[in-house]
Structures are given as structure tokens and as C-alpha cells.
VMD Tcl script that draws the C-alpha trace (Angstrom):
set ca {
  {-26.51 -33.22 -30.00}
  {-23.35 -34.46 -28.71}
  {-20.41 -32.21 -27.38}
  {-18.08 -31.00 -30.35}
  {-14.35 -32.54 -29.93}
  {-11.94 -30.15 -30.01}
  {-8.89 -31.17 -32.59}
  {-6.10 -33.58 -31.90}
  {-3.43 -31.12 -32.25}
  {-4.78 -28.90 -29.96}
  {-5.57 -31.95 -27.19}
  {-1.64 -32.60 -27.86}
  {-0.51 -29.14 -27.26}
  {-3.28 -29.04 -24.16}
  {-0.94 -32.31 -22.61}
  {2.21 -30.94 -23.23}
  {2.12 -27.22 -22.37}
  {4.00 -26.64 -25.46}
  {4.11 -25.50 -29.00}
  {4.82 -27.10 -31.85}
  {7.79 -25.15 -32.12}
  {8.61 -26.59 -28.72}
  {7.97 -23.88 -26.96}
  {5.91 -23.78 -23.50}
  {2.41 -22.51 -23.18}
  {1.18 -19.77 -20.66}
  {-2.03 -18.22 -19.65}
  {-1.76 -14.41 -19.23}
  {-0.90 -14.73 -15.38}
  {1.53 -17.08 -16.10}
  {3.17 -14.94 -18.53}
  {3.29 -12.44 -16.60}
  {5.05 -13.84 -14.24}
  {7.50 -15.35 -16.95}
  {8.61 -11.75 -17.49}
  {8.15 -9.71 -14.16}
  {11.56 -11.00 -13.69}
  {13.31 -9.74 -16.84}
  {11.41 -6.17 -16.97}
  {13.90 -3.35 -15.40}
  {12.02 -0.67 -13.20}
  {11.29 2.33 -15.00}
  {13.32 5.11 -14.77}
  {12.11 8.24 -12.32}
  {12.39 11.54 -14.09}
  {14.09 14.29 -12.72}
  {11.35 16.98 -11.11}
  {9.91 19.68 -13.44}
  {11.41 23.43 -12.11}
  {7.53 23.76 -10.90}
  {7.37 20.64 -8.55}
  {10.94 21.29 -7.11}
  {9.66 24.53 -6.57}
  {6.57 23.53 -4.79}
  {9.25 20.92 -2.75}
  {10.80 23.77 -1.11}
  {7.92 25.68 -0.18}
  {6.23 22.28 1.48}
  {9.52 21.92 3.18}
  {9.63 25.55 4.47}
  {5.94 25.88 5.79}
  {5.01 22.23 6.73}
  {1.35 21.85 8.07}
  {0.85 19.47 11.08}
  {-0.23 15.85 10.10}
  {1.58 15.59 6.67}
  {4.97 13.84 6.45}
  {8.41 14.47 7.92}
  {9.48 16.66 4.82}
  {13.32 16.08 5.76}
  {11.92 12.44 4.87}
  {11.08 13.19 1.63}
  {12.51 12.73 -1.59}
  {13.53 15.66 -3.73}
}
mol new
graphics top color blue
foreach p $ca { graphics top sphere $p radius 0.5 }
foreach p [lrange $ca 0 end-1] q [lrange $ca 1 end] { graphics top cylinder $p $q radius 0.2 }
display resetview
């Protein structure tokens, strides 16, 4: 049994990277990177009352081997 063809429209749009509408053809990786670009970062929420509280008290009693708290973020 021989090796099924696939159609001639698809072979064209294979050749040309494009659609019919004339626009181009990605993969997922390559859309991806199409639109890292054009996403903004997210934006960081403000703390809940319970995590700036914790903040303080981690700033207050530090414990050797964890980071400079004066270094971190509020």
C-alpha cells in the first residue's frame, strides 16, 4: 500500500508558512514566542493584612540562615 499524499493546498501552505488569508504559520513554540513580546507582566497584588503581618514579625525575630529581611520586599 503506498503512502497517502497529503492535499495540494496543504503542501502549498506547508511551502509558504502562510495562510490563505496570507497570514504566517507557527508551531506552538513559535507562537509563543510571537507573543512573549506583546504580553505585559502581571500585576503583583498588594499583601493580604495576614502576610504583612507575618512580614513584620520575620523582620523582627529573623532566624540565622534565611535572608537579609531589610532585603526583602514588603
Amino acid at each position: 500500500m503506498a503512502a497517502a499524499e497529503p492535499p495540494q493546498d496543504l503542501q502549498r501552505k506547508k511551502n509558504r508558512r502562510t495562510s490563505e488569508d496570507g497570514l504566517p504559520l507557527h508551531g506552538f513554540s513559535s507562537r509563543l514566542q510571537e507573543l512573549a513580546p506583546r504580553s505585559p507582566p502581571p500585576p503583583v497584588p498588594d499583601p493580604a493584612p495576614l502576610q504583612t503581618r507575618a512580614m513584620k514579625l520575620w523582620r523582627a525575630f529573623p532566624v540565622n540562615n534565611t535572608p537579609n529581611p531589610a532585603k526583602t520586599p514588603l
